[in-house]
C-alpha positions in Angstrom: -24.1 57.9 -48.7 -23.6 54.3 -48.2 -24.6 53.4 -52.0 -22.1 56.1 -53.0 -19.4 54.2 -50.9 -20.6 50.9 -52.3 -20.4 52.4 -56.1 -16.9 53.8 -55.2 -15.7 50.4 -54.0 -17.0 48.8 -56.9 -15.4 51.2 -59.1 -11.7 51.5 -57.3 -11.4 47.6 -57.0 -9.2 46.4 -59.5 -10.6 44.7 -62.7 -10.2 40.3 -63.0 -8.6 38.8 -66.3 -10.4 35.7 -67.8 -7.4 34.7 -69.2 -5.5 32.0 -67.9 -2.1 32.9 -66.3 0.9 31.2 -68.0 2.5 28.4 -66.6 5.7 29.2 -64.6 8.8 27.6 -66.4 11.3 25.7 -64.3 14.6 27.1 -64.0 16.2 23.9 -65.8 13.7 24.9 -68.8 14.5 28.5 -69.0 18.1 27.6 -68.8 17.7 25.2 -72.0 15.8 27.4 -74.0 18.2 30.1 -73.2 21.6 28.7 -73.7 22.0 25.8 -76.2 23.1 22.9 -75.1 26.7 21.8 -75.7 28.5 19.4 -78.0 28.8 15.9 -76.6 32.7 15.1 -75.0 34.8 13.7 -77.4 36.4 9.9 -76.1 39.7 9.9 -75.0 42.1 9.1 -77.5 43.5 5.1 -76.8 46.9 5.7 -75.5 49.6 4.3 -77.9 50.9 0.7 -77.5 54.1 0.1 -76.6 55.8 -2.7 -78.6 58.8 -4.4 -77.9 61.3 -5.5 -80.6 59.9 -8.5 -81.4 56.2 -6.9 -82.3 57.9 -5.2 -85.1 56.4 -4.7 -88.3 59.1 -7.1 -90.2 58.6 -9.7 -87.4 54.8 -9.5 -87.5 54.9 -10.1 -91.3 57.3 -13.2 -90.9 55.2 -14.7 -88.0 51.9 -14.5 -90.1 53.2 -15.9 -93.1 53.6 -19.7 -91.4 57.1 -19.6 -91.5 57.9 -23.3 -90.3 55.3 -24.8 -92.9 56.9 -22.7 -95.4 60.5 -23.7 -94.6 59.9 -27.3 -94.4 58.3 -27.3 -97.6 60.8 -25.3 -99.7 63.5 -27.1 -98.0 61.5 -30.7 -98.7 61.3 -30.3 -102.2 64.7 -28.4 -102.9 65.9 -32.1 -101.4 63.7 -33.9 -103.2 65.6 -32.2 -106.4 68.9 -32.8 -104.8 68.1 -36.5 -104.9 67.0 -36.3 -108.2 70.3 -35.2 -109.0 69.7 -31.5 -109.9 72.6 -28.8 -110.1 73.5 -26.5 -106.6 71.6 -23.4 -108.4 68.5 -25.5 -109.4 68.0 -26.9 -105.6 68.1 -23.2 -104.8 65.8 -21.9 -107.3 63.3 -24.5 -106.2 64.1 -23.3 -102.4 63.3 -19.8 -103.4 60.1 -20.0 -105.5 58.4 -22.3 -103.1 59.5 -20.5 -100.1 58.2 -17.1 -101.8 55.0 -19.5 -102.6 54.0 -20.5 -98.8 55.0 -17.3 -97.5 51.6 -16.1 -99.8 49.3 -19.2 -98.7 50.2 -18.3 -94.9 49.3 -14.7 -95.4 46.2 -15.1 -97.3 45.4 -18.0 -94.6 45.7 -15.6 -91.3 43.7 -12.9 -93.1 40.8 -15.7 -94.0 40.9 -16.8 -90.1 41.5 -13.1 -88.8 38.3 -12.8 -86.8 38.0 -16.5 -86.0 41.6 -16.2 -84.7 40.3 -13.3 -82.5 37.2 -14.6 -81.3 39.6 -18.1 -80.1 42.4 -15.7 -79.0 44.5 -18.1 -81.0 48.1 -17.1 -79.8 51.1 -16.6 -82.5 48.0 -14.6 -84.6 49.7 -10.6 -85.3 46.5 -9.9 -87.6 44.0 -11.4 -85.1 46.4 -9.5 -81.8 46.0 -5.9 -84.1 49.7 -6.6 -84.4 49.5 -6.6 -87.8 47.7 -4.2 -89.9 45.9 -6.3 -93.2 46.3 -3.7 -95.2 50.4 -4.7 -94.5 49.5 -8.6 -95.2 47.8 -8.0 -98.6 50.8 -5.7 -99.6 53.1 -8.0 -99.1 51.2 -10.7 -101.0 50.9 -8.5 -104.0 54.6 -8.1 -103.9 55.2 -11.6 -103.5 53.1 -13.2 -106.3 55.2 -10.5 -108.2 57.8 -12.0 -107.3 57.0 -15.5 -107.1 55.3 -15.6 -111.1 59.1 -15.2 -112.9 60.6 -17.3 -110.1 58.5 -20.1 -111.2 58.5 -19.4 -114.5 62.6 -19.4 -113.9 62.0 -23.2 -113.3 61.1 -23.9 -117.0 57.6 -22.4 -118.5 55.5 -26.2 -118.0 57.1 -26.6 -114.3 56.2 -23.3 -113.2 52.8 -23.4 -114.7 52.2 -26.5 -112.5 53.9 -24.9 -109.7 51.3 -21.7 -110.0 48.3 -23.9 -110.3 49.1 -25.7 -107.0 49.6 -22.3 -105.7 46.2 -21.2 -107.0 44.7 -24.3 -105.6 46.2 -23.8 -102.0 44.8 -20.3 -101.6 41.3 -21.8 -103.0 41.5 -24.4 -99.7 41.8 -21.2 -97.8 38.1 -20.4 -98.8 36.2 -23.2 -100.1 36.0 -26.8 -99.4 37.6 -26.6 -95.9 34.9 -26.6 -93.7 33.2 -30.0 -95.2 34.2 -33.8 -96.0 36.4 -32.6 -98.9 38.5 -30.8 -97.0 41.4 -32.9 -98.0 40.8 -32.4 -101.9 42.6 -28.9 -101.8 45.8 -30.5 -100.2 45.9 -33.6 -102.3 45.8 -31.5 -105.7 48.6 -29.0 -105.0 50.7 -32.0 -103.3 50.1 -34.1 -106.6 51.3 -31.1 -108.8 54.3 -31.3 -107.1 56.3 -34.1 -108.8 55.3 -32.3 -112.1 56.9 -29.3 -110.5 60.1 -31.1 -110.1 60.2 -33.2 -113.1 59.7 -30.5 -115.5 62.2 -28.4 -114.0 65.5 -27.3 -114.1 67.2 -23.4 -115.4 65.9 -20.8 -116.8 62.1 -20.3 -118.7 63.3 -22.4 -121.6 63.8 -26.0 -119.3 61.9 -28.6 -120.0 61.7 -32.4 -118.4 59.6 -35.1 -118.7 56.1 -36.1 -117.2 56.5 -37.4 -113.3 56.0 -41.0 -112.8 52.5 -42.1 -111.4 53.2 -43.9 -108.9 55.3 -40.5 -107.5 52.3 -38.2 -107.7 50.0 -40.7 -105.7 52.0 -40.8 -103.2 52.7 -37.0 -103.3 48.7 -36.4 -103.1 48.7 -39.1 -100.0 51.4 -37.1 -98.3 49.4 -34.0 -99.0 46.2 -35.4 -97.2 48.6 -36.4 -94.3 50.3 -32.9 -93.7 46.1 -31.3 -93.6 45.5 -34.0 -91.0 48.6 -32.5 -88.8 47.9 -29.2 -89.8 44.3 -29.7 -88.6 44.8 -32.1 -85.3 45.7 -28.6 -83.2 42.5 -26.5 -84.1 39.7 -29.4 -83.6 38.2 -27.4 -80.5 38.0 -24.5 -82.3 37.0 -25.7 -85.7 33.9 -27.8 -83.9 32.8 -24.9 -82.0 32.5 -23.0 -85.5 30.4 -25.9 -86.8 33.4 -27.3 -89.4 32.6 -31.0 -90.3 36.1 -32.0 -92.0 37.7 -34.5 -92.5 40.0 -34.9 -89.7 37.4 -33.4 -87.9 35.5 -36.4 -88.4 37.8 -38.8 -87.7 39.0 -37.2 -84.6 35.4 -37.6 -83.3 35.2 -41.6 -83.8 38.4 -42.3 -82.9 40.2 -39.5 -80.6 42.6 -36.7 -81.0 45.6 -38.8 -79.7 44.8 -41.8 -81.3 44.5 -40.0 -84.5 47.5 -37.8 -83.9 50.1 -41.5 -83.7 47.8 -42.9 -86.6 48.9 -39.8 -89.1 52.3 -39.9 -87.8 52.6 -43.4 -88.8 51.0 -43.2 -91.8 53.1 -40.1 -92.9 56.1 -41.6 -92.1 55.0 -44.4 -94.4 53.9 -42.6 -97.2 57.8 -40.4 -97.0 59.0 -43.8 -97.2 57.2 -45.0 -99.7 58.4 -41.5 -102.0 61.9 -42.6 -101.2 61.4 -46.0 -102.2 60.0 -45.2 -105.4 62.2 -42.3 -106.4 64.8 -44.6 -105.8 63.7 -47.1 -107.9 61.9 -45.7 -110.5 63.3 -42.2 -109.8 60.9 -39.1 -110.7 60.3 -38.7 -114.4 59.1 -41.3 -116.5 
């Protein structure tokens, strides 16, 4: 009897798997596996900025296109043809073209320097503030060289040739040559040019004149290296922390920044009176 129990025990107890159980799953697994996981939050949207009247578009685009340089040029040559005793509308043609003609060197400029600008936080910058879209700036360049081609031209076809070339040459300073010891080359050339500018000028595409007088277009390429000292003396921090070695750069270094600041003051005031002393005695054309 007790082997028959045995045999039924044996028989009744429940039969073992070899196999191994699965691993459990977590609930965090189960949950991934069962429901895919969902699309990553869009940002939020930058909130629009609010711009006050003078942040304007028009505004912008006057502020980046160097408007004091600009005026003072345009306005220093249309005297310079007054003296020379050109007509009311000639002055004024002048006036235009080369006011038209900075207006593109400033742009171009800015967008050149639009990161440096922003990594300086260079104040009075639109297109390093995002104030000014470049897209904008090299619009309005294309529609000023437009413009400013029969506007020179306008000036007779030999003085608006040399007008263009110092153009040309200004907006090649913007990208070569500036950062090293000939930094000053750019600014003498398009100053030089000029005279020529002037002396072959007067109405309409079919003026011609007569070749400026030497003496005039040294001292034009002299008062060109002095304007790219001022024009330099207020970047020198920045311009040494991006590694430039210019010229005035250079100077500024051995002698000082104030020092060198009354020493190109002087020496511009004597090279505008030297210009006035030779137009006046010579005049402008040979």
């Amino acid at each position: 009897m007790v082997s028959i129990r045995r045999a039924r025990r044996k028989q009744a107890a429940p039969a073992t798997s070899t196999r191994p159980e699965p691993e459990p799953r977590s609930a965090a697994t189960a949950g991934a596996s069962a429901v895919a996981a969902p699309p990553p939050a869009m940002p939020p949207a930058a909130p629009p900025v609010n711009r006050t009247w003078r942040q304007a578009g028009p505004l912008m685009l006057l502020q980046a296109a160097h408007p004091k340089q600009a005026f003072l040029t345009a306005a220093g040559l249309a005297a310079v043809a007054a003296l020379a005793g050109r007509p009311t509308r000639e002055m004024g043609l002048v006036f235009v073209t080369v006011l038209v003609g900075q207006a593109i060197v400033g742009w171009h400029n800015d967008l050149v320097d639009r990161k440096r600008d922003a990594s300086h936080e260079t104040s009075g910058k639109p297109l390093a503030q995002g104030l000014l879209e470049p897209g904008t700036a090299w619009f309005a360049i294309a529609c000023a060289a437009l413009l400013v081609i029969p506007l020179a031209i306008g000036n007779g076809v030999t003085a608006g040739i040399a007008y263009l070339a110092a153009l040309v040459v200004s907006l090649l300073g913007n990208l070569v040559l500036r950062k090293g010891l000939l930094s000053w080359l750019p600014w003498a050339v398009s100053y030089a040019l000029y005279p020529a500018f002037l002396s072959y000028g007067g109405w309409g595409g079919e003026a011609f004149g007569a070749p400026p007088e030497i003496a005039i277009t040294a001292l034009a390429a002299a008062l060109g290296v002095c304007v790219h000292f001022l024009r330099a003396l207020p970047g020198l921090v920045a311009d040494n922390k991006d590694g430039f070695r210019h010229l005035p750069l250079r100077v500024a270094l051995r002698l000082g920044a104030p020092r060198l600041l009354w020493i190109t003051i002087v020496v511009t005031v004597l090279v505008v009176a030297g210009l006035l002393l030779t137009g006046s005695r010579v005049g402008l054309a040979q």
